[in-house]
C-alpha positions as CSV (number, residue, x, y, z in Angstrom):
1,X,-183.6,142.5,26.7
2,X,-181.6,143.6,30.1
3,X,-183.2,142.0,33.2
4,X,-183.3,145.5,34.4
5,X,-186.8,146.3,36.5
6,X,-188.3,148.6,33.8
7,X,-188.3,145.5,31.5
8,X,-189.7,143.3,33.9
9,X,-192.2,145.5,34.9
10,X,-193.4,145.8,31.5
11,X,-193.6,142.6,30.9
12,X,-194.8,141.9,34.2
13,X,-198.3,144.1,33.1
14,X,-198.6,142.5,29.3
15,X,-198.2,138.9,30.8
16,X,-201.0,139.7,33.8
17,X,-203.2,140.8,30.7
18,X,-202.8,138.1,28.8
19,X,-203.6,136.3,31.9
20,X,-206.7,137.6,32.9
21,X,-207.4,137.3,29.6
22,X,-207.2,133.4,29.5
23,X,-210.7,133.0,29.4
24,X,-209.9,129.1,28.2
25,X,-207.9,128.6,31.3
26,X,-209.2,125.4,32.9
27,X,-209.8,125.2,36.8
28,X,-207.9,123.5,39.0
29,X,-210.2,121.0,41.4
30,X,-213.3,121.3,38.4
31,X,-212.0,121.2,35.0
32,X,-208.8,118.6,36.3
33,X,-207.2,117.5,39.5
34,X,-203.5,116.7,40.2
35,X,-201.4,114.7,43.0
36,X,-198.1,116.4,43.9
37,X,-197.3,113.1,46.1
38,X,-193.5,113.2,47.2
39,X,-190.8,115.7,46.0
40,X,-188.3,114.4,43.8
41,X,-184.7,113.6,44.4
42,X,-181.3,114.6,42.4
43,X,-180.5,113.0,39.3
44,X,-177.9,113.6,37.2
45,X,-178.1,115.7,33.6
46,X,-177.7,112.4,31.5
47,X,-178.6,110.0,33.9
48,X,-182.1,107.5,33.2
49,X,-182.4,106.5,36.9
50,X,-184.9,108.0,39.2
51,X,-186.5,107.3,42.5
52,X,-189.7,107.3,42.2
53,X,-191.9,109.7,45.0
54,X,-194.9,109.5,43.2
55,X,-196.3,105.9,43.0
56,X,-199.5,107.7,41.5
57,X,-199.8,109.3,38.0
58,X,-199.8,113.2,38.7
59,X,-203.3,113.7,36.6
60,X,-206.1,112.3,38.4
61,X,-208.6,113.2,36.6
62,X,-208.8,115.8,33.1
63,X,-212.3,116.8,32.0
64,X,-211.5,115.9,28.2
65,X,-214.8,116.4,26.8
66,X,-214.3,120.4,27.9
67,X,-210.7,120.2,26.1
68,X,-212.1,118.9,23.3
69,X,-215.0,121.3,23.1
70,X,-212.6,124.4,22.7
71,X,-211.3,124.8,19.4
72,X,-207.9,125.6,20.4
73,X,-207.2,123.0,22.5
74,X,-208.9,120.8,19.7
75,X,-206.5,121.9,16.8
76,X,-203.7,121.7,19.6
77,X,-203.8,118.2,20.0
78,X,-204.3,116.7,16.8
79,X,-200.7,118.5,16.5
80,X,-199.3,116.5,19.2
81,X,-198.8,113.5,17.0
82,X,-196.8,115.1,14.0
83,X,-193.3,114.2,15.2
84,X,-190.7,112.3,15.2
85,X,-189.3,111.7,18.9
86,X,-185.7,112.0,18.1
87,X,-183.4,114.1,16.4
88,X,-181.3,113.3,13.7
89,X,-184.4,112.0,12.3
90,X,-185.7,114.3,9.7
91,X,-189.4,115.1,10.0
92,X,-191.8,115.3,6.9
93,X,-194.5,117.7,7.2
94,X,-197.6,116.6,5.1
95,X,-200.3,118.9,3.4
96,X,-202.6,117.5,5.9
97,X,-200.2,118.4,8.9
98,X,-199.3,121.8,7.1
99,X,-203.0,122.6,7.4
100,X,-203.5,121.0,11.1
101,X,-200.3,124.0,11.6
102,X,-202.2,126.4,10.0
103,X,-206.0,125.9,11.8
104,X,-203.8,125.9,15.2
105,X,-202.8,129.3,14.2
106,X,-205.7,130.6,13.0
107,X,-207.7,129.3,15.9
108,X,-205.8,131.1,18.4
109,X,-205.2,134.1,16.6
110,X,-209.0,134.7,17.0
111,X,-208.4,134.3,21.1
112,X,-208.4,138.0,23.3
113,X,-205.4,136.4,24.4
114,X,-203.6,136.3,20.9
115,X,-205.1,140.3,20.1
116,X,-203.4,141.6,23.1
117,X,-200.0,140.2,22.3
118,X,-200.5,140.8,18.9
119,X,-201.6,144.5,19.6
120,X,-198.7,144.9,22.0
121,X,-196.1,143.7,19.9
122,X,-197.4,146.4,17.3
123,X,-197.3,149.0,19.3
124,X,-193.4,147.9,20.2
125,X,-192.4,147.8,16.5
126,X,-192.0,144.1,16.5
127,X,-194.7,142.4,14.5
128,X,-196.7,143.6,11.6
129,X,-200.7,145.4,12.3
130,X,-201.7,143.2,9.5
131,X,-203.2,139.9,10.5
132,X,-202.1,137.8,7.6
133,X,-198.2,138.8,7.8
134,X,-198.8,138.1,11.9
135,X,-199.7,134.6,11.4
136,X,-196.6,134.1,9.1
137,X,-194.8,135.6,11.3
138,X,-195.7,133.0,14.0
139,X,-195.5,130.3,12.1
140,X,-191.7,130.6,11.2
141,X,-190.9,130.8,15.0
142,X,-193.3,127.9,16.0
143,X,-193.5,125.6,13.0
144,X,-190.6,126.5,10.6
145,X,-188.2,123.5,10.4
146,X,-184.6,123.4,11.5
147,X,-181.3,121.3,12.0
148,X,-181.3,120.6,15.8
149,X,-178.9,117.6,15.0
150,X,-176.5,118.6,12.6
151,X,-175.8,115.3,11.6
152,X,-179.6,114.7,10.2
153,X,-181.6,116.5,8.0
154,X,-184.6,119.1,9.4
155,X,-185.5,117.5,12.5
156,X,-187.1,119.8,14.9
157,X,-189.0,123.1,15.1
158,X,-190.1,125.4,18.1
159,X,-193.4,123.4,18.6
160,X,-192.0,120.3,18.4
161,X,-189.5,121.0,21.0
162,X,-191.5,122.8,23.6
163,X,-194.6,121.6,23.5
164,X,-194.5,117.5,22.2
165,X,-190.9,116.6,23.5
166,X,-187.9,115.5,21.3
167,X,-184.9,113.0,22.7
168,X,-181.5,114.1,21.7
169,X,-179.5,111.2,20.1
170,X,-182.5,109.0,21.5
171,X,-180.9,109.2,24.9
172,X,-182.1,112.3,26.9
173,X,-185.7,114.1,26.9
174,X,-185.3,118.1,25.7
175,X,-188.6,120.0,26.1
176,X,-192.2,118.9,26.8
177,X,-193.0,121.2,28.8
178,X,-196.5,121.2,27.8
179,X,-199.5,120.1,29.9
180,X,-202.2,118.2,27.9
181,X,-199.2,116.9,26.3
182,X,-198.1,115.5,29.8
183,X,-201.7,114.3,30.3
184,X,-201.9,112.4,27.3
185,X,-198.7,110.8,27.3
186,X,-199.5,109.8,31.0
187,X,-202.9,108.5,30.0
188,X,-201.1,105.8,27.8
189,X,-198.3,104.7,29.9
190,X,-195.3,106.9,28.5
191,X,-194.7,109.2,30.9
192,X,-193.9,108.3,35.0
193,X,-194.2,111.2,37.5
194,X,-191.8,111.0,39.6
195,X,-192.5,113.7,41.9
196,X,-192.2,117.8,41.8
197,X,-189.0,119.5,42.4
198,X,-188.7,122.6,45.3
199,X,-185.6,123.9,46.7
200,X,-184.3,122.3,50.3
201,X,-186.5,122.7,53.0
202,X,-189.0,125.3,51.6
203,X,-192.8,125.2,51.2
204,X,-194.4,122.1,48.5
205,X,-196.1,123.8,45.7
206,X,-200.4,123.3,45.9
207,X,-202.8,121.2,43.5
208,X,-203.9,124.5,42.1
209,X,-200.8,126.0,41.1
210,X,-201.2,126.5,37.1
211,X,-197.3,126.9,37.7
212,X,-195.0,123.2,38.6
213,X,-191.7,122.0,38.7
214,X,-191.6,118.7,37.6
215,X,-189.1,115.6,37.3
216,X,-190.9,112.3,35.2
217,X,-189.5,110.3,32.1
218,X,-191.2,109.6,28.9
219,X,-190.6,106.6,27.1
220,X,-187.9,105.2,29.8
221,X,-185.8,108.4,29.5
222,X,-185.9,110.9,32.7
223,X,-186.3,114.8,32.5
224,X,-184.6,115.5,36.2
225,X,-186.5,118.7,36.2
226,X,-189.0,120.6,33.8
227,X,-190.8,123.7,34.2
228,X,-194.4,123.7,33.1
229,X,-197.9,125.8,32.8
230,X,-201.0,123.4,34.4
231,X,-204.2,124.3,33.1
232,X,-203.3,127.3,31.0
233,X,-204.5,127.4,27.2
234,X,-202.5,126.7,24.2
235,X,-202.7,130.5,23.3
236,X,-201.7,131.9,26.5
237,X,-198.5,129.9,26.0
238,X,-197.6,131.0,22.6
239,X,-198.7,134.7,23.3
240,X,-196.5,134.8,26.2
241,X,-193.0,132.9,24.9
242,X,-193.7,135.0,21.5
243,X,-193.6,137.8,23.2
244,X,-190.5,137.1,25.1
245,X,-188.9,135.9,21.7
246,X,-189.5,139.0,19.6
247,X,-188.4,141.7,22.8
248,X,-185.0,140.5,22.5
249,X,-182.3,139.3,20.1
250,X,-180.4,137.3,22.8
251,X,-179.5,134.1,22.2
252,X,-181.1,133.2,25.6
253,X,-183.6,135.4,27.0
254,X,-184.5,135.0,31.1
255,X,-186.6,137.2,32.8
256,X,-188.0,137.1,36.4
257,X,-191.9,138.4,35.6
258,X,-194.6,138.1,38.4
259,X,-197.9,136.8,36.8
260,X,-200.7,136.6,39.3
261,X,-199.4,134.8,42.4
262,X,-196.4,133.5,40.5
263,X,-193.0,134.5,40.8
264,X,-191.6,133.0,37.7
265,X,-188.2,132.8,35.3
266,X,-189.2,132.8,31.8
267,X,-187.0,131.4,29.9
268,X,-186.8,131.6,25.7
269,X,-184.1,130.4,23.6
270,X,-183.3,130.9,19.9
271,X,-182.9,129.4,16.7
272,X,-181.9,131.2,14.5
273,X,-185.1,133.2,13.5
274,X,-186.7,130.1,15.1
275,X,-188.0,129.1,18.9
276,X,-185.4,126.7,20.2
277,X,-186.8,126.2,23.6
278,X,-189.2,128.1,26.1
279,X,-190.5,127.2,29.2
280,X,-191.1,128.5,32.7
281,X,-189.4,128.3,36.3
282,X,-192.0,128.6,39.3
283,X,-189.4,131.1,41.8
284,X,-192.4,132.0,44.1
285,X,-196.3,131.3,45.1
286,X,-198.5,133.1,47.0
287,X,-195.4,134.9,48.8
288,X,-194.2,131.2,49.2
289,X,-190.6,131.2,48.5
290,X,-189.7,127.6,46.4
């Protein structure tokens, strides 16, 4: 896929669907609240030291009995706990796991959200009409296993990676860029906020932005900075990044897309046939350059 504007326009309209189409989308204010607090400083690709701007976790409050009342979000979180944090460290999926995997996808398959990417990736000649051979198809780029360490046996999977978190050679955090995921793992002490990331001297984001930049470590390691979706349902992110995955056989795919008030990079890397890594970049807000 070329970053040429007729592709970005294109996408620009499927994503906006699938947005207004997020009927599961929670409500920033009602349904959870945030506390941006300070913006974060530099730290260094490798480095586990971080001043910390945000003395306060950056959840302050996450209506849970709502998350667990939709079934997505339901089946999305008793997947969180499936995985080994590191790699090199080969992970066993059980038959009850397998069929946690399976209910995820056939919970959000069901979604509007899931038809329209489904239907537009159809009529683009990139998945199958039939629903059966769909869901297959999604669960080789989300839950098939790989070798992200070749050292190990099959340690990681698109999921795993994007969604939970995984620690390369136990020393550095690659993914989670998930939300609830963030949540949780803030809930129990693993993860510190340290405070959002925006360019020098330009505008802080808002507490309703469903879009942040975000620096915190997990478990005493430190992501310096990673893009994530705030509020957005677990089918809105795997409609959009599988969408971006099949339009385009780069190794790394990065398109600028605007979706609602957001100027965003989306950015979706391969594994083989697999997801290696996908995530977004907040560019823009409400015409507020970042």
């Amino acid at each position: 896929m070329s970053r040429s504007q007729k592709a970005d326009q294109d996408l620009t309209k499927v994503l906006n669907q699938l947005w207004h189409l997020d009927k599961n989308r929670l409500r920033p204010g009602t349904d959870y609240r945030i506390s941006l607090q300070g913006k974060a400083g530099y730290v260094a690709q490798g480095s586990n030291v971080a001043r910390d701007q945000a003395k306060a976790p950056l959840f302050t409050y996450v209506n849970e009995d709502k998350l667990k009342s939709i079934k997505t979000y339901e089946y999305f979180i008793s997947l969180l706990d499936n995985y080994e944090m590191s790699t090199g460290v080969s992970e066993t999926v059980t038959s009850e796991e397998l069929k946690e995997n399976k209910l995820f996808i056939d919970a959000i398959v069901e979604t509007d959200v899931m038809k329209c990417a489904h239907q537009y990736l159809v009529k683009k000649g990139k998945s199958p009409s039939d629903l059966g051979q769909f869901k297959r198809q999604l669960y080789d780029i989300w839950f098939r296993l790989y070798h992200r360490d070749r050292s190990g046996g099959e340690d990681s999977c698109g999921f795993e990676h994007v969604f939970v978190g995984e620690a390369k050679y136990g020393k550095e955090i690659m993914g989670l860029h998930n939300w609830v995921q963030f949540y949780l793992q803030e809930k129990h002490d693993h993860v510190d906020y340290k405070g959002y990331k925006a360019r020098d001297n330009k505008d802080t984001p808002d507490e309703d932005d469903h879009v942040l930049n975000l620096q915190f470590s997990w478990k005493g390691l430190v992501k310096p900075v990673g893009g994530s979706f705030i509020g957005v349902s677990p089918e809105f992110e795997v409609a959009l990044f599988t969408i971006i995955f099949f339009m385009s056989t780069e190794k790394m795919t990065s398109v600028v897309v605007k979706v609602d008030e957001y100027v965003l990079e989306l950015v979706v890397c391969r594994h083989g046939q697999s997801i290696g890594t996908s995530y977004p970049k907040l560019l823009s807000s409400n015409n507020r350059d970042l």
